[in-house]
C-alpha positions in Angstrom: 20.1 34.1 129.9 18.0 33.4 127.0 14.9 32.9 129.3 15.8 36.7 130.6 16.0 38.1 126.8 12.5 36.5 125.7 11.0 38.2 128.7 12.6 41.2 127.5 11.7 41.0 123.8 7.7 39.9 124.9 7.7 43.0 127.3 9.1 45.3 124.4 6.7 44.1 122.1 3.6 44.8 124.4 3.5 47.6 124.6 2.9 48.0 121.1 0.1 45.8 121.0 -1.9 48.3 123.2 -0.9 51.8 122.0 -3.2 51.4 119.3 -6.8 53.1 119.4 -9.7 53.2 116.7 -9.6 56.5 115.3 -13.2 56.1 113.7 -14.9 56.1 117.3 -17.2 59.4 118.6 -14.6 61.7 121.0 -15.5 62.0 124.3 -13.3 65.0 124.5 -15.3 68.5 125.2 -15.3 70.7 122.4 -13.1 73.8 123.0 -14.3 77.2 122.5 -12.4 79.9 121.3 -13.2 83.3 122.6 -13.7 86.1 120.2 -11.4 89.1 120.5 -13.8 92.0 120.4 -13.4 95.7 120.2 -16.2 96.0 122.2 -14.8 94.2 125.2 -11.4 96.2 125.0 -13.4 99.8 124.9 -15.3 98.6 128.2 -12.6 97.1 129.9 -10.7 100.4 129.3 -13.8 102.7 130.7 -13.4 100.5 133.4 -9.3 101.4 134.1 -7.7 103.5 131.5 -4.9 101.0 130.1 -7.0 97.8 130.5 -8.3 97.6 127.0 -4.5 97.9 125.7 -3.4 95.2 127.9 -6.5 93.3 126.7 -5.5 93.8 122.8 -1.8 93.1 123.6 -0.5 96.4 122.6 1.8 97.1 126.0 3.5 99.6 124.3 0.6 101.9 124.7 0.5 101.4 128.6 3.3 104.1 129.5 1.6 106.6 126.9 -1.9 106.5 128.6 -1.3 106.5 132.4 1.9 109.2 131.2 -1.0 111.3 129.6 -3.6 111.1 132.5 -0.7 111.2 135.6 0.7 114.7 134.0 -2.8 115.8 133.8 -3.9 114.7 137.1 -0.7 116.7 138.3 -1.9 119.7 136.3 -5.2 119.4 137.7 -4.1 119.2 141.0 -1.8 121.9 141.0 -4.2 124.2 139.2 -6.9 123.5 142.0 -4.6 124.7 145.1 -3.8 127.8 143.1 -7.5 128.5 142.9 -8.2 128.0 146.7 -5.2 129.8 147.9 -6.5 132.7 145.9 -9.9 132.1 147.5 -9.0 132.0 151.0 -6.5 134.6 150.3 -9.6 136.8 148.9 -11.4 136.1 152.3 -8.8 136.9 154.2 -8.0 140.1 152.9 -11.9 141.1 152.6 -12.0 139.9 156.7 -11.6 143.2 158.8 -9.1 141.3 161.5 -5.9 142.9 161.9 -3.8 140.3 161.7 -4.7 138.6 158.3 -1.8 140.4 156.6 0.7 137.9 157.8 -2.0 134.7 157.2 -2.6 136.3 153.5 1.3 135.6 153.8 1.2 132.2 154.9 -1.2 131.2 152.0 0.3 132.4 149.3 3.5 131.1 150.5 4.1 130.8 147.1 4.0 133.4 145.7 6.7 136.3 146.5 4.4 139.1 144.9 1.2 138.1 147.4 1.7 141.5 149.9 1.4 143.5 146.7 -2.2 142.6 145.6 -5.3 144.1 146.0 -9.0 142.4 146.2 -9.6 142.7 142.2 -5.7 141.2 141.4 -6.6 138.1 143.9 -9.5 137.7 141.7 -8.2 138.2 138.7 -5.2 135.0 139.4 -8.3 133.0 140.7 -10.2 133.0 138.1 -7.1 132.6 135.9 -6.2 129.4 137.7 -9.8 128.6 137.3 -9.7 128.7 133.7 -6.7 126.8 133.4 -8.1 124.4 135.8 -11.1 124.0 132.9 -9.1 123.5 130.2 -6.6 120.8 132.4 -10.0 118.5 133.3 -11.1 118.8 130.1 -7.6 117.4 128.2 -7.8 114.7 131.0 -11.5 114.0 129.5 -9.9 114.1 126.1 -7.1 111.8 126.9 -9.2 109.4 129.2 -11.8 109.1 125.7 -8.8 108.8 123.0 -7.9 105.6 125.7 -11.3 104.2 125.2 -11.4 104.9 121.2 -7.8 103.7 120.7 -8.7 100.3 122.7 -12.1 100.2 121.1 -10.1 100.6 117.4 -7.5 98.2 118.3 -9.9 95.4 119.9 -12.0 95.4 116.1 -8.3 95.7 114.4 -6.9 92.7 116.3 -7.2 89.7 113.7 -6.7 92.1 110.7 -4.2 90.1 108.2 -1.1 92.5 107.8 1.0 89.7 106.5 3.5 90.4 103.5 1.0 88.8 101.0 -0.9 92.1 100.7 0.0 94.0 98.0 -1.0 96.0 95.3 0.5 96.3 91.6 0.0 99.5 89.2 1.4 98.7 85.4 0.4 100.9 82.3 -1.9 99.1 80.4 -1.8 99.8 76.5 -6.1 98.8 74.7 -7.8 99.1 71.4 -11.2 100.0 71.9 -13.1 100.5 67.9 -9.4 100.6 66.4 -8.3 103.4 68.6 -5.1 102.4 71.3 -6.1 103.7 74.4 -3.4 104.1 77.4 -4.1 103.6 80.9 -3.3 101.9 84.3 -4.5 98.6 85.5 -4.4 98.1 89.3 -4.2 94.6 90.8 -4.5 93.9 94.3 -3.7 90.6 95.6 -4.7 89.3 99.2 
């Protein structure tokens, strides 16, 4: 029994005796590098896929809002461009002398209830309306697909900005003589 307990106590005891190390010697360990959040890497990363350069600053949030913005263009987009070649093929039907286009006219404009009722100038006049709301849907795509890029870019230079609660600022009137006169003004402390 008492020969089991000093083996116990001299084994407890050991271990001690080896977990020290000498703090003062070099560190073999590789130095770390921290990698610098930049706004520049975000804006590229999101001209590369709209969305990337939020993920990249951490603001998820924003993910819904960008591919909501460009998907409902895209839609638009898409839409506007088969109105503007039914119209067209419509137009070339209808200028074609067969007899039997009326009931292809028909068939492409399918769509529309009003199609056996136009004449060559209304089929262009609907085409080239589509066509300028076709212009104006790529270019609010453009528009959205750049406000992406800026937003990232803004948010990637933003990303270590100190927002904390210590920020503030402190207005109080401030009562001076200046050559025996009082004077009455504001003084404005900021504290950061």
């Amino acid at each position: 029994m008492f020969r089991a307990i000093l083996v116990g106590l001299i084994w407890l005891t050991s271990g001690s005796l080896w977990a020290q190390t000498d703090s003062l010697a070099p560190s073999t360990a590789k130095p770390v590098k921290v990698k610098k959040h930049t706004g520049r890497k975000a804006a590229i990363r999101s001209a590369i896929l709209p969305g990337w350069g939020q993920l990249y600053n951490k603001k998820y949030w924003k993910l819904p809002i960008v591919y909501g913005g460009l998907g409902v263009t895209g839609y638009i987009i898409g839409f506007n461009l088969s109105r503007v070649n039914a119209y067209s093929s419509a137009y070339v039907l209808m200028n074609d002398d067969c007899a039997s286009n009326d009931h292809e006219i028909g068939d492409v404009l399918a769509f529309d209830e009003n199609a056996f009722l136009y004449d060559d100038s209304d089929l262009l006049e609907i085409k080239e309306l589509y066509r300028r709301y076709l212009d104006i849907s790529v270019i609010v795509g453009t528009l959205i697909y750049v406000l992406n890029i800026i937003d990232a870019s803004v948010d990637g230079h933003l990303y270590e900005f100190d927002v904390s609660d210590d920020l503030s600022i402190w207005v109080q009137p401030n009562l001076s003589v200046h050559r025996q006169k009082p004077f009455a003004g504001l003084t404005l402390s900021l504290r950061l």
